[in-house]
KESE-288532 format. One record per residue (C-alpha): residue in three letters; x, y, z. Coordinates in steps of 0.1 Angstrom, whole numbers, plus 5000, padded with zeros to 4 digits. Layout:
N
+------+------+------+------+
| type |    u |    v |    w |
+------+------+------+------+
|  ALA |    X |    Y |    Z |
...
+------+------+------+------+
END
This chain:
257
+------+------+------+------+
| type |    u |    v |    w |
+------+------+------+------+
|  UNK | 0279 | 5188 | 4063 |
|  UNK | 0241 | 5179 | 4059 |
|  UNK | 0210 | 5189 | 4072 |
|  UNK | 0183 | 5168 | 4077 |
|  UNK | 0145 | 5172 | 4081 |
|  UNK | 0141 | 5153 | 4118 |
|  UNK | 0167 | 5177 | 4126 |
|  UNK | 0202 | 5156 | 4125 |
|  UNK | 0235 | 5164 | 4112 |
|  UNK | 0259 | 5147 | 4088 |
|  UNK | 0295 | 5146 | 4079 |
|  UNK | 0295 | 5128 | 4041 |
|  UNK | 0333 | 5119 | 4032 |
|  UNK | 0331 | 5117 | 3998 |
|  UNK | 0370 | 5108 | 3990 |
|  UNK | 0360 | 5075 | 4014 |
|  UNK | 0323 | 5077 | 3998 |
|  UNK | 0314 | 5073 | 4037 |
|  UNK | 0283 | 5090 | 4060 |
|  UNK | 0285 | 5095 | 4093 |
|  UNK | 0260 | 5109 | 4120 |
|  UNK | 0272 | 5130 | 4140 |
|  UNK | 0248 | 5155 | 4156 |
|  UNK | 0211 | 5156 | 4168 |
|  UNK | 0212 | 5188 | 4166 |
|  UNK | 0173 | 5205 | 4163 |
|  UNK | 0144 | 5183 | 4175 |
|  UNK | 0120 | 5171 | 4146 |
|  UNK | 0123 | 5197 | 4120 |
|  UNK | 0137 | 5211 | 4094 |
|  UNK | 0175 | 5223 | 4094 |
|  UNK | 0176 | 5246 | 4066 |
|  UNK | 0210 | 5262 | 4071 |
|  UNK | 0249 | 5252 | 4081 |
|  UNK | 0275 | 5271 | 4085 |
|  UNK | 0311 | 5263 | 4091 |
|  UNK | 0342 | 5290 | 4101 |
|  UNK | 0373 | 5286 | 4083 |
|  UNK | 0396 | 5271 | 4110 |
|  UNK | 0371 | 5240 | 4116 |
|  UNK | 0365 | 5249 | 4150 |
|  UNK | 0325 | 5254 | 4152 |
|  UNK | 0298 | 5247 | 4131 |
|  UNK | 0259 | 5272 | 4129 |
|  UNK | 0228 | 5255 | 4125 |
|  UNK | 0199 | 5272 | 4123 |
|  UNK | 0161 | 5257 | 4117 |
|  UNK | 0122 | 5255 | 4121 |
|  UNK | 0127 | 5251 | 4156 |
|  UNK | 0133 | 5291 | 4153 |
|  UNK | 0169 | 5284 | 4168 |
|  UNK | 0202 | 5291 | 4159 |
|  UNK | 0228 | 5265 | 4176 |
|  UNK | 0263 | 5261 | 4179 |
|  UNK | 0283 | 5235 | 4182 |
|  UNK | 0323 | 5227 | 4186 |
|  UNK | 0341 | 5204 | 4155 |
|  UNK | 0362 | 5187 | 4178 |
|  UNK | 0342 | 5170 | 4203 |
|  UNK | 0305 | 5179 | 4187 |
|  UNK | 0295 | 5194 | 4219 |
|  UNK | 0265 | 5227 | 4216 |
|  UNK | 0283 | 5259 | 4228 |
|  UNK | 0250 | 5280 | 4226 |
|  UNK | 0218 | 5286 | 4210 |
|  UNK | 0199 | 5319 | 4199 |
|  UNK | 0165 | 5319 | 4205 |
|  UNK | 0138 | 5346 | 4195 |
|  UNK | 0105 | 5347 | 4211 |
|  UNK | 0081 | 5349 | 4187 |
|  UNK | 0098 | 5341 | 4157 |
|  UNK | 0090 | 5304 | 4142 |
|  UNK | 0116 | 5298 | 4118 |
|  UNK | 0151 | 5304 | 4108 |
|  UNK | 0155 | 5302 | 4070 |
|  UNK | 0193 | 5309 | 4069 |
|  UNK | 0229 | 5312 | 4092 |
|  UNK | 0262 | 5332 | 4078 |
|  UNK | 0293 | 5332 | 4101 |
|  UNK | 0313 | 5363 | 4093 |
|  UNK | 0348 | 5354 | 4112 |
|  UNK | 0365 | 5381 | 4103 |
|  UNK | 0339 | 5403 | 4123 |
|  UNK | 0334 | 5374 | 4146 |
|  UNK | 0295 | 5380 | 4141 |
|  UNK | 0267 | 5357 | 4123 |
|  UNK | 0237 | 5370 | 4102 |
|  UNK | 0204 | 5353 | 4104 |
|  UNK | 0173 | 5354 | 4081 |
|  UNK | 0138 | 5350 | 4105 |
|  UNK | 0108 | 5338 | 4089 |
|  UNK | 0120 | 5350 | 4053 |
|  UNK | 0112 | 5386 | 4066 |
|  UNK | 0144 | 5402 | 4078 |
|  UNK | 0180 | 5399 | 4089 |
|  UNK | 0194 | 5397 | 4122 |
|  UNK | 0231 | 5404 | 4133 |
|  UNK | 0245 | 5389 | 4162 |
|  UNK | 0281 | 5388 | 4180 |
|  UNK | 0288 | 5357 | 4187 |
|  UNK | 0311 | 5363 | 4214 |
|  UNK | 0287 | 5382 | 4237 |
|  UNK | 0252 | 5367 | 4216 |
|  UNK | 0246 | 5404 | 4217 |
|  UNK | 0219 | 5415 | 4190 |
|  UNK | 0236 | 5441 | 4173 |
|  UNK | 0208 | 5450 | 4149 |
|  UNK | 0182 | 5443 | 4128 |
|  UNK | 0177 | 5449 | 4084 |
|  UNK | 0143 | 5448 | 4070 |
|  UNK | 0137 | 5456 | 4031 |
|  UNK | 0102 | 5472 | 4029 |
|  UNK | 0079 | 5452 | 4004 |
|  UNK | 0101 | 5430 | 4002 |
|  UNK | 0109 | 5389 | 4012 |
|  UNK | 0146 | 5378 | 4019 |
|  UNK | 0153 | 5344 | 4001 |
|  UNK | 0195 | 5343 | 4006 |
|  UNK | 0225 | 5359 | 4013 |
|  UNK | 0258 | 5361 | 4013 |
|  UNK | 0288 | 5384 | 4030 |
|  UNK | 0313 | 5403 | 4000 |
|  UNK | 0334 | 5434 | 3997 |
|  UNK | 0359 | 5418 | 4022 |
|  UNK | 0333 | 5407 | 4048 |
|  UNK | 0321 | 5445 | 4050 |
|  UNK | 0286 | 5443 | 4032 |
|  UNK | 0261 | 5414 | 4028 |
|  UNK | 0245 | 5405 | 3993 |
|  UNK | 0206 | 5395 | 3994 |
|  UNK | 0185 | 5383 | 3973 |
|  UNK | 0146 | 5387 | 3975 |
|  UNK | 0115 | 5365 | 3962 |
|  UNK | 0102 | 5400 | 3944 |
|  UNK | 0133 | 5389 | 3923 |
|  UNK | 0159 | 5419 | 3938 |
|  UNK | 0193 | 5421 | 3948 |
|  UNK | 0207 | 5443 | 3976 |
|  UNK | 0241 | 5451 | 3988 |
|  UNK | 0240 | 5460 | 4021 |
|  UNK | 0270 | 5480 | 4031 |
|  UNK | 0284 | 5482 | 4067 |
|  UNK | 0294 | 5514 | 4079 |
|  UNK | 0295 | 5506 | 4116 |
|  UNK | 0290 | 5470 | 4130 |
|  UNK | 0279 | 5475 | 4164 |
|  UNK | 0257 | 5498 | 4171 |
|  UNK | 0245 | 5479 | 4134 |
|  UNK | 0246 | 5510 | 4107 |
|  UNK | 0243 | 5502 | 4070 |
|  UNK | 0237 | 5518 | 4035 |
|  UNK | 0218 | 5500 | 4010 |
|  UNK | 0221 | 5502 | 3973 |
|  UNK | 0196 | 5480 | 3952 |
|  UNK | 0215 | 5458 | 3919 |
|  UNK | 0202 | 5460 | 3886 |
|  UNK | 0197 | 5425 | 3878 |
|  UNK | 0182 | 5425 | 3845 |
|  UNK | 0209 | 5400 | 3835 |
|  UNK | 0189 | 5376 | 3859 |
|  UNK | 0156 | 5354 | 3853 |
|  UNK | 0122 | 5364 | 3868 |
|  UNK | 0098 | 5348 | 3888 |
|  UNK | 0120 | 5318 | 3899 |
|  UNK | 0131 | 5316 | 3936 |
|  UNK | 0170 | 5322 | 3942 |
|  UNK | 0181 | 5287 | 3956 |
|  UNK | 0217 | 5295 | 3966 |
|  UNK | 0244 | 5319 | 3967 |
|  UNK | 0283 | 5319 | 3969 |
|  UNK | 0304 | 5349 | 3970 |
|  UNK | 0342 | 5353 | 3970 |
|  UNK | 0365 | 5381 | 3981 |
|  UNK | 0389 | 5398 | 3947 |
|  UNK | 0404 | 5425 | 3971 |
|  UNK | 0387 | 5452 | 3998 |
|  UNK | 0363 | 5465 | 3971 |
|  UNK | 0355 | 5439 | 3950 |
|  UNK | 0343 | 5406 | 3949 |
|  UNK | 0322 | 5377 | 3926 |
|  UNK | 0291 | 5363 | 3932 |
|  UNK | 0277 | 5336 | 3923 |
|  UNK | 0238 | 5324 | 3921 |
|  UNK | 0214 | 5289 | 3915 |
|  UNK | 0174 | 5294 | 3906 |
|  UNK | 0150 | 5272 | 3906 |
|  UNK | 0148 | 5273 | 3862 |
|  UNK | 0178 | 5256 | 3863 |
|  UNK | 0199 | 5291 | 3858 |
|  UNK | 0233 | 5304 | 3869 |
|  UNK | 0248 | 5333 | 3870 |
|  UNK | 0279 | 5344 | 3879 |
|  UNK | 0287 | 5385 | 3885 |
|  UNK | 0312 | 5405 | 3896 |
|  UNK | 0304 | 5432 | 3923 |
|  UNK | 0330 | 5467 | 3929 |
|  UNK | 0325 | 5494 | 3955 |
|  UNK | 0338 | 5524 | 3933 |
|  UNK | 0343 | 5559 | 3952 |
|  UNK | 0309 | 5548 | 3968 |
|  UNK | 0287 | 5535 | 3946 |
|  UNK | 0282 | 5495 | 3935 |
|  UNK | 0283 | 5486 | 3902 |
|  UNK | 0280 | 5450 | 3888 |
|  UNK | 0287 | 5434 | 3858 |
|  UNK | 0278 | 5396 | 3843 |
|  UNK | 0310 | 5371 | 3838 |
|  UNK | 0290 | 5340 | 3830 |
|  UNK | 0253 | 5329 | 3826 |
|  UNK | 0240 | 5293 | 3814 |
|  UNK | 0214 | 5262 | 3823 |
|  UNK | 0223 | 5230 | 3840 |
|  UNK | 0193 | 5219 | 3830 |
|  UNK | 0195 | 5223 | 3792 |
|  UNK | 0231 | 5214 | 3799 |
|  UNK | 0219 | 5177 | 3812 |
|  UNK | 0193 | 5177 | 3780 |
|  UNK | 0216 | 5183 | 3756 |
|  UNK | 0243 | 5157 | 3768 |
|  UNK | 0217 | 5129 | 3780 |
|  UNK | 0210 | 5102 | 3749 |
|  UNK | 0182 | 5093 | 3772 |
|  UNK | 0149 | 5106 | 3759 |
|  UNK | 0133 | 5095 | 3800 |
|  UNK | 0164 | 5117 | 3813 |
|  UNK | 0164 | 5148 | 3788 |
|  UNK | 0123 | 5148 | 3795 |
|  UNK | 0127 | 5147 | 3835 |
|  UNK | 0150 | 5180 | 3828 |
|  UNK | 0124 | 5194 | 3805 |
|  UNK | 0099 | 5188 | 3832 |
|  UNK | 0121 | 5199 | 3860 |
|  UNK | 0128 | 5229 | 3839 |
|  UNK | 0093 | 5242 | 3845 |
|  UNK | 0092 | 5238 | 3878 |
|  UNK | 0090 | 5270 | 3906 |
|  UNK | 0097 | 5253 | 3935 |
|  UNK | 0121 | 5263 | 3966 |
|  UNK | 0143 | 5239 | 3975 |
|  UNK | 0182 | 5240 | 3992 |
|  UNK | 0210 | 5232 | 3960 |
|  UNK | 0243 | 5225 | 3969 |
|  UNK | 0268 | 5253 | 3951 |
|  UNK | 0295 | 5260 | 3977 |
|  UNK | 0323 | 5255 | 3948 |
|  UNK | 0317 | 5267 | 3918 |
|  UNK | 0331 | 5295 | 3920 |
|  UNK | 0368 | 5276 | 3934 |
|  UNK | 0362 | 5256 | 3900 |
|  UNK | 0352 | 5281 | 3872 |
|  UNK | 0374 | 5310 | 3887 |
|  UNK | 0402 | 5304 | 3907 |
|  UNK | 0413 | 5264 | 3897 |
|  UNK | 0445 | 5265 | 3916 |
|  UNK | 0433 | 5288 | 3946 |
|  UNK | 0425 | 5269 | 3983 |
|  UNK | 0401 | 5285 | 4004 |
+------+------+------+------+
END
């Protein structure tokens, strides 16, 4: 699934190396976030348009939208289905949580001082990772979804680079109180980290760091090639990266989600 920035949909078959439209979904801007539920039976959008949609698999019809009053942009859309709730970043500012069955606002997280870039749901769908531009990490944990109640415990992420913007993350349940995570920056940068709830506290620990770029210089036998990576190596810029899989394919080769 691909978002566009007039605001269409695609579905890209890459088995049949085919592209299809199939939804004109938000009008003229930006879509900067999809998200899919597990049985392929609705698809989130969110966008600039400061709207969340939704839309059915089967016949690509919308079911609903969200919309906030005063609030320009939606930066990102998580569906939770186990909770049968989404989570959705406004204007880079804070997170909303909404049930989608009722489109009931259940509450809102802020982070003083600070600027949401991503996030992700771990520990069993039961806390929500986020990342910040002042280069933190949260874990938000969910002691009560509706009315929304959570405790917050900040990650020491020294294991992670500063000052470049977080351009994904990926996260994937290990059991109820422990999961890996899995993040892209814009340096070129991944890391991979494992995150356990232990008689209440979070602790976190590295499993893998290294550089696609310097990866790409040091196979290319192209000097134009291995200097567009240098280049692109220096660059602070915030822009989507697809990493939906990489943790399937580093950690769990013969696992289906």
């Amino acid at each position: 699934m691909i978002g566009t920035d007039i605001g269409s949909i695609f579905y890209t078959n890459f088995s049949s190396n085919s592209t299809i439209k199939i939804i004109s979904a938000h009008r003229n801007c930006f879509i900067n976030s999809i998200s899919c539920d597990n049985n392929d039976t609705q698809v989130l959008s969110c966008g600039d348009d400061g709207t969340v949609r939704c839309w059915t698999q089967d016949t690509l019809d919308q079911k609903y939208q969200i919309i906030k009053l005063g609030q320009v942009k939606c930066d990102e859309v998580l569906l939770n289905q186990s909770e049968n709730i989404c989570s959705v970043i406004y204007d880079s500012s804070f997170l909303r949580i909404y049930n989608i069955d009722s489109l009931k606002s259940l509450g809102k997280i802020k982070i003083p001082e600070n600027d949401i870039s991503h996030m992700s749901f771990i520990l069993n769908n039961q806390a929500i990772l986020v990342a910040t531009q002042q280069d933190k990490l949260y874990v938000m944990d969910v002691q009560n979804w509706d009315p929304l109640n959570i405790l917050y415990t900040e990650i020491n992420n020294t294991f992670l680079p500063k000052n470049h913007f977080y351009k994904s993350i990926d996260s994937r349940n290990i059991n109820l109180n422990k999961s890996i995570a899995a993040f892209t920056f814009s340096d070129g940068t991944c890391c991979v980290i494992t995150i356990e709830k232990n008689s209440g506290k979070i602790d976190t620990s590295i499993l893998d760091t290294f550089n696609m770029f310097e990866y790409h210089i040091s196979k290319s036998d192209d000097t134009f090639v291995g200097e567009m990576y240098k280049n692109l190596k220096n660059l602070r810029v915030r822009i989507p990266y697809l990493f939906t899989h990489l943790l399937d394919q580093l950690y769990f080769p013969s696992k289906i989600f």
